[in-house]
C-alpha positions as CSV (number, residue, x, y, z in Angstrom):
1,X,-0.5,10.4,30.0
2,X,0.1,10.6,34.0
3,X,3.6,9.5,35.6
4,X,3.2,6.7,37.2
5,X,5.2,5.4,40.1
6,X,5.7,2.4,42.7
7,X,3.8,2.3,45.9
8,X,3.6,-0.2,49.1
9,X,-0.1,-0.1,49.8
10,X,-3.4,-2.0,51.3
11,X,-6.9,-1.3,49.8
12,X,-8.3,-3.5,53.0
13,X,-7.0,-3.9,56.4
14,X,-6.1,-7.0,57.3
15,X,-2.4,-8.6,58.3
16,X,0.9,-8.3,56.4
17,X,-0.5,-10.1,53.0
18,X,-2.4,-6.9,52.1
19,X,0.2,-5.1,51.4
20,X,1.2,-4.9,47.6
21,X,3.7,-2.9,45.6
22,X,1.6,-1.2,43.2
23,X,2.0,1.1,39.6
24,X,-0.2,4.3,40.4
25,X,-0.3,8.4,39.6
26,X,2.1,10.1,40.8
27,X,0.7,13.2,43.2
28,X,0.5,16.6,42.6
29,X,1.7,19.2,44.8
30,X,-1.6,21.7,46.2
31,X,-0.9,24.8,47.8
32,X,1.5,25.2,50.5
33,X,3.0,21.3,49.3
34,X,6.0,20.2,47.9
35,X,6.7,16.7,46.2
36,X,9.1,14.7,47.6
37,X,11.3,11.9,45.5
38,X,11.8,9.9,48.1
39,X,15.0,8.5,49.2
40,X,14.4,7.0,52.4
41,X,11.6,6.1,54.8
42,X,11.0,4.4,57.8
43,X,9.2,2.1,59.4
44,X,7.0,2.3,62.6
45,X,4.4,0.0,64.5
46,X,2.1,2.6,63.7
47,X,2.8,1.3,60.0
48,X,1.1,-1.8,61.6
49,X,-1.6,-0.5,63.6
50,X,-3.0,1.4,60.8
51,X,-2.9,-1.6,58.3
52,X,-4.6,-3.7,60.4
53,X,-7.4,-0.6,61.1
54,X,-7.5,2.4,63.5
55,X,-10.6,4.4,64.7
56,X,-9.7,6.9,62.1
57,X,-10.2,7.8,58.7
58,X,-8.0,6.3,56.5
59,X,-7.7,7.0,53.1
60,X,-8.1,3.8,50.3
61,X,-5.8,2.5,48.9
62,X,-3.3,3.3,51.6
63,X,-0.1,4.4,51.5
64,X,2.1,4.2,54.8
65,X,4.6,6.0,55.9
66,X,5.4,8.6,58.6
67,X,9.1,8.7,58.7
68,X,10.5,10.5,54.9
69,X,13.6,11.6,53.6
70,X,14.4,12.7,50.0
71,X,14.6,15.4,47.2
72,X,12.2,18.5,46.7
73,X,11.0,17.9,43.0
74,X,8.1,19.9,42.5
75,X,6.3,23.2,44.4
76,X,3.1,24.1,44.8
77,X,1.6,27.4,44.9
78,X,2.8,29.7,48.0
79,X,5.7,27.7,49.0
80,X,8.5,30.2,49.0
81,X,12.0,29.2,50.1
82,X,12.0,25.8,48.8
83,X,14.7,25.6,45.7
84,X,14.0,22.4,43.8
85,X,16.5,19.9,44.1
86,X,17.1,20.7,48.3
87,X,17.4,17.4,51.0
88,X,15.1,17.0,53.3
89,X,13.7,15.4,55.9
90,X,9.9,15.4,57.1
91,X,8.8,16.8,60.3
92,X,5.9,13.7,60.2
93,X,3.2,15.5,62.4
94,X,0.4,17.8,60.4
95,X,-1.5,19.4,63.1
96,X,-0.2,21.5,66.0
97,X,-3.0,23.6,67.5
98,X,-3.5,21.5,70.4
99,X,0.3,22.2,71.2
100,X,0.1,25.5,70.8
101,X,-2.9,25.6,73.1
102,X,-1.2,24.1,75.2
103,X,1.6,26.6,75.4
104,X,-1.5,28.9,76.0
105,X,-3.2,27.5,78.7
106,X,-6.1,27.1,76.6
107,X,-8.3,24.0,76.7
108,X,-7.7,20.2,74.8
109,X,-11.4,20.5,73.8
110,X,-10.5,19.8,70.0
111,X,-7.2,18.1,69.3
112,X,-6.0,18.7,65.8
113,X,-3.6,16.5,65.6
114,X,-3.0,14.7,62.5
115,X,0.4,12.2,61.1
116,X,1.4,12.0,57.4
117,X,1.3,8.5,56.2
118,X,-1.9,7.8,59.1
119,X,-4.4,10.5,58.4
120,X,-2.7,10.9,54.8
121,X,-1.1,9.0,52.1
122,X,2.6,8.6,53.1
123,X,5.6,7.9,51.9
124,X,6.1,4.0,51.2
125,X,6.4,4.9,47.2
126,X,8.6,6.5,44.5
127,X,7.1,10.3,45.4
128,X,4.9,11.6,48.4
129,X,3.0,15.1,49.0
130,X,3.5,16.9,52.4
131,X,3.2,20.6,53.6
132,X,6.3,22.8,52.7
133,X,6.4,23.6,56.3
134,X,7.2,20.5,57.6
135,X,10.5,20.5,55.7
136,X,13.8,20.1,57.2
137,X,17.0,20.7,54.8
138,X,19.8,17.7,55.5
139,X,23.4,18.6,56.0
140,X,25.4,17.9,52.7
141,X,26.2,14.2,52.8
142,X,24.0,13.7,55.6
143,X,22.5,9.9,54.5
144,X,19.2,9.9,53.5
145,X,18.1,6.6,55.6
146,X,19.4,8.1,58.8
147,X,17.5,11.1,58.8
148,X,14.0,9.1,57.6
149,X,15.1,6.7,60.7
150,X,15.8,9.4,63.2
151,X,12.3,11.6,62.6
152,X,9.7,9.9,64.5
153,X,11.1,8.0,67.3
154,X,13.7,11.1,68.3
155,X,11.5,13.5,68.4
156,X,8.3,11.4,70.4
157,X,11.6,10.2,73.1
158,X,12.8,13.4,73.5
159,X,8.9,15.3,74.4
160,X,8.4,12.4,76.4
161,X,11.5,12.3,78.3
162,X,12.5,16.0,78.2
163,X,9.2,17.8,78.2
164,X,6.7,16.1,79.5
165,X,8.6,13.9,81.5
166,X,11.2,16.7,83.0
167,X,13.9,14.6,83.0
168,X,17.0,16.8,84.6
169,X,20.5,15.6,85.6
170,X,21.5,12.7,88.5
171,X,17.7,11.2,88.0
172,X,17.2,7.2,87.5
173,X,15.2,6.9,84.8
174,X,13.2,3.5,83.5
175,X,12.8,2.6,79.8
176,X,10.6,0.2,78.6
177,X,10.8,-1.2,75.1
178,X,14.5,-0.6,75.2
179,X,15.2,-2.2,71.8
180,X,12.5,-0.7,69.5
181,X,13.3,2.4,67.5
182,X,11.9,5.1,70.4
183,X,13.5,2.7,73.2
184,X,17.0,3.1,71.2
185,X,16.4,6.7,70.8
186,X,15.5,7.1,74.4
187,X,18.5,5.4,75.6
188,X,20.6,8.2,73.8
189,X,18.7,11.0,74.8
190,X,18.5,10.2,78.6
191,X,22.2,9.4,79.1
192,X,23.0,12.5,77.1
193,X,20.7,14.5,79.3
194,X,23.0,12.9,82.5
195,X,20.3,10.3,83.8
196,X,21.3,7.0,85.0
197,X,19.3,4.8,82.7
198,X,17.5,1.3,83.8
199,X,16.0,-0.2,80.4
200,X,14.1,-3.1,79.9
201,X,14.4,-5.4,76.9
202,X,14.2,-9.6,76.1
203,X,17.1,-11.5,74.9
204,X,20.8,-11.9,75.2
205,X,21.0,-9.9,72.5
206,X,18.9,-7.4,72.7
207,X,20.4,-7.1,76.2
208,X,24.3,-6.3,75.2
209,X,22.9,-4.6,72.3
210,X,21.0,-2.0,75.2
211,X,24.3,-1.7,77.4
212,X,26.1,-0.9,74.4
213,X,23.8,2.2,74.0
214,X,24.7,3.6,76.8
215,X,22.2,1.9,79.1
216,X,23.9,1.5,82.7
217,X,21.4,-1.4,83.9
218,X,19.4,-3.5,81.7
219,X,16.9,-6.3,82.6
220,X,15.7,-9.1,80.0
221,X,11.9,-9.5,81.0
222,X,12.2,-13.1,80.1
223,X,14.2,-14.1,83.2
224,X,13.4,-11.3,85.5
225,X,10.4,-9.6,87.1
226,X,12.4,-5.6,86.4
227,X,10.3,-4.3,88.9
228,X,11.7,-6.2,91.9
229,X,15.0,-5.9,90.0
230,X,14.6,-2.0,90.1
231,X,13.8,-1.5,93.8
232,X,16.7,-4.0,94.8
233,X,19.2,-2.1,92.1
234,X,17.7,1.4,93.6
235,X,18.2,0.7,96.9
236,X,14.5,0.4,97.4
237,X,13.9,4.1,96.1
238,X,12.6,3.2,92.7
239,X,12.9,5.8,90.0
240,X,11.9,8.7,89.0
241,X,11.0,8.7,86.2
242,X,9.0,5.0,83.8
243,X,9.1,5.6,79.9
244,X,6.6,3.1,78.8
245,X,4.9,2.0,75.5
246,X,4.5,-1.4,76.5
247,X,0.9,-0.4,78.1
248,X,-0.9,-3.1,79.8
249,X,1.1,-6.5,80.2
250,X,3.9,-4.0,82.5
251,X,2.0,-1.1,83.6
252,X,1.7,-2.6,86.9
253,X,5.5,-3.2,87.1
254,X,6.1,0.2,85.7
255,X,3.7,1.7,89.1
256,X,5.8,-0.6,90.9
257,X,9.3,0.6,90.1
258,X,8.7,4.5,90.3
259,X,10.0,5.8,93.4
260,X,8.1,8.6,95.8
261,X,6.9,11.4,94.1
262,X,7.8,10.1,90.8
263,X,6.6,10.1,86.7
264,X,4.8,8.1,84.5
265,X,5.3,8.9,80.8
266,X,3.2,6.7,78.8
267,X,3.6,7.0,75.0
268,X,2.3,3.4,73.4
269,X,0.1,0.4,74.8
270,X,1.4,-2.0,72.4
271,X,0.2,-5.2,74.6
272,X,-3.5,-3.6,75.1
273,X,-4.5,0.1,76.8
274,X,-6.6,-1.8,79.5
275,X,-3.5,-1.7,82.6
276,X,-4.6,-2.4,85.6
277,X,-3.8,0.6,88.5
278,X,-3.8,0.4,92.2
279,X,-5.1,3.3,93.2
280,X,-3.2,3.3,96.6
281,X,0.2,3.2,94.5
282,X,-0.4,6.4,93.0
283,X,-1.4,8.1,96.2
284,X,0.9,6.9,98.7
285,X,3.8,7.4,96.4
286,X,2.3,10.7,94.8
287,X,2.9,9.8,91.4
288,X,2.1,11.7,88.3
289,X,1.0,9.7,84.9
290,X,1.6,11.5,82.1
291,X,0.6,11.1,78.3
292,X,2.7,12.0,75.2
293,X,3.0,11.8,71.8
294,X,4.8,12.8,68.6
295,X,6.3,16.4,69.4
296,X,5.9,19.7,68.2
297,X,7.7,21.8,65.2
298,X,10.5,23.2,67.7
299,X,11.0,19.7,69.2
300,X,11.6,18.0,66.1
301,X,14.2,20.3,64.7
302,X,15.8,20.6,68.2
303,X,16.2,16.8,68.2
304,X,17.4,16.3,64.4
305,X,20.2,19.2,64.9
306,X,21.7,17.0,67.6
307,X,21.4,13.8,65.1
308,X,22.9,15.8,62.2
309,X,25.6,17.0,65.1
310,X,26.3,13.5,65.8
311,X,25.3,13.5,69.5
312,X,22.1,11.4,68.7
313,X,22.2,8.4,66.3
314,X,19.4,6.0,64.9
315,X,19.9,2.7,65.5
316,X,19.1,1.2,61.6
317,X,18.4,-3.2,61.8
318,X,18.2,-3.0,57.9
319,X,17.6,-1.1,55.1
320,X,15.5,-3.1,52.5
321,X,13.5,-2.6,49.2
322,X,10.6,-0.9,48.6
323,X,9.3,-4.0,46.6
324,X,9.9,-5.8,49.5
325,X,7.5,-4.0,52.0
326,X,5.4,-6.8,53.1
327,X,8.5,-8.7,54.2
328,X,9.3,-5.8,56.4
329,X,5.9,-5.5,57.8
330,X,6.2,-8.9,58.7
331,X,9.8,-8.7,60.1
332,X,8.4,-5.8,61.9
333,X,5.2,-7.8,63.4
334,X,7.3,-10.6,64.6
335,X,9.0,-8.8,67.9
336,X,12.6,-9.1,66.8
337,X,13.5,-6.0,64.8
338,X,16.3,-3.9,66.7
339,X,16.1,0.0,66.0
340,X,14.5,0.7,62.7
341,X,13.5,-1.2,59.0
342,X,13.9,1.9,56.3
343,X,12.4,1.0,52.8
344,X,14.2,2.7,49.6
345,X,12.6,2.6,46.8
């Protein structure tokens, strides 16, 4: 008789009532996987997007889930280096080749890209499958729900700020979406990198909660329009470089407050992709607009070593049963989560 085990998952897209917690077969490992008994994992608005529907294939019933940390229970054939019983955390992204062509020079004509828990099942249940490559051992003692939190949003802030964004010392830097798990992360990353760090949030809250992170100015866009805030603050310069998922309800603002020769890194369009670009802007300022996402293999480990180091450190709103998963897709959906939900099953 299969094992059977719990999982968070939708059979239909739809809004948080979908979502069940449901007895099903445990996975088996193929080649080149491991099986995880998951400790941890965390929640994303991805989680969201795809459970409402994304142009993408996405395997029925669903099971969410990017962000994983747990135990190595079971190998499959070819993994080699993988002692049973080992802590890990998941390296989320399953498909590199467009990075690495990158690297290359070569052309984007064929992304690969591909995210556990989006393209695949993921790991909002009891035990998940993922490549033995992707595997990251924890530090003894390191907490479980701290690495699953870190994953994702570390590792998409620091591509976004670091590589593709090139952010160096002494440069005023703009973050959008300060209070979400990547904002948090981003705060971290850019003050430890020596930036002086404008972020943009809503709420009192929210607001001290920002500053505390290290943020040196931080503007609640309830009350304020940031980007006449920013020139003011800047002296009329502007920044140099906007770290934006927001998308289109800001993106003029964001144009607006990047200085002369200044970035764009856009990583999210969480109010719509549709923002509306003067043209002029761009010239007369010589801006660049950048896309990002995720990072690659190096990246992620880069970024985790300086969370298990201490330097970098989730920001964790609440850690709450796996049972209770539609609750945190709804706290997630209504706008007021601060850093990161983690389910534990």
């Amino acid at each position: 008789m299969a094992r059977l085990m719990r999982a968070a998952l939708f059979s239909e897209f739809g809004g948080p009532e979908v979502v069940s917690v449901q007895r099903i077969p445990v996975p088996e490992p193929g080649p080149d996987e491991v099986r995880i008994k998951v400790e941890a994992a965390a929640m994303n608005h991805l989680d969201l997007w795809v459970r409402r529907g994304l142009p993408v294939e996405t395997p029925m019933p669903h099971i969410g889930g990017a962000d994983v940390a747990g135990v190595v229970e079971a190998v499959g054939e070819g993994v080699q280096g993988v002692p049973l019983g080992t802590r890990v955390v998941v390296d989320p992204s399953l498909g590199y080749s467009w990075y690495e062509g990158q690297n290359r020079g070569d052309s984007f004509d064929e992304p690969k890209f591909r995210l556990l828990g989006e393209h695949t099942q993921g790991g909002f249940a009891e035990y998940v499958v993922v490549p033995g490559a992707n595997l990251l051992e924890l530090p003894e003692g390191f907490p479980a729900h701290e690495a699953a939190a870190a994953g994702l949003v570390f590792v998409t802030a620091w591509r976004g700020l670091m590589t593709r964004g090139g952010l160096k010392a002494g440069e005023r830097v703009l973050i959008t979406g300060a209070s979400g798990g990547v904002g948090t992360a981003a705060v971290q990353i850019a003050k430890m990198a020596g930036a002086h760090v404008y972020a943009v949030t809503s709420g009192r809250d929210n607001t001290r909660r920002v500053r505390a992170l290290g943020a040196d100015v931080v503007y609640d866009r309830k009350k304020v329009e940031f980007s006449r805030e920013v020139w003011r603050d800047t002296g009329k310069k502007g920044v140099d470089l906007v770290f934006d998922s927001v998308g289109e309800a800001i993106w003029e603002q964001c144009l607006r407050a990047t200085g002369v020769g200044g970035r764009l890194v856009t990583y999210g369009a969480t109010t719509g992709a549709r923002g509306s670009t003067e043209i002029r802007v761009v010239f007369w300022k010589q801006l660049s607009i950048l896309g990002t996402t995720m990072g690659t293999p190096a990246e992620f480990r880069k970024v985790m070593r300086l969370v298990f180091d201490g330097r970098l450190s989730p920001v964790i709103s609440e850690v709450i049963p796996l049972d209770e998963a539609r609750r945190a897709h709804e706290l997630l959906e209504s706008g007021e989560v601060f850093g990161k939900l983690v389910l534990a099953p």
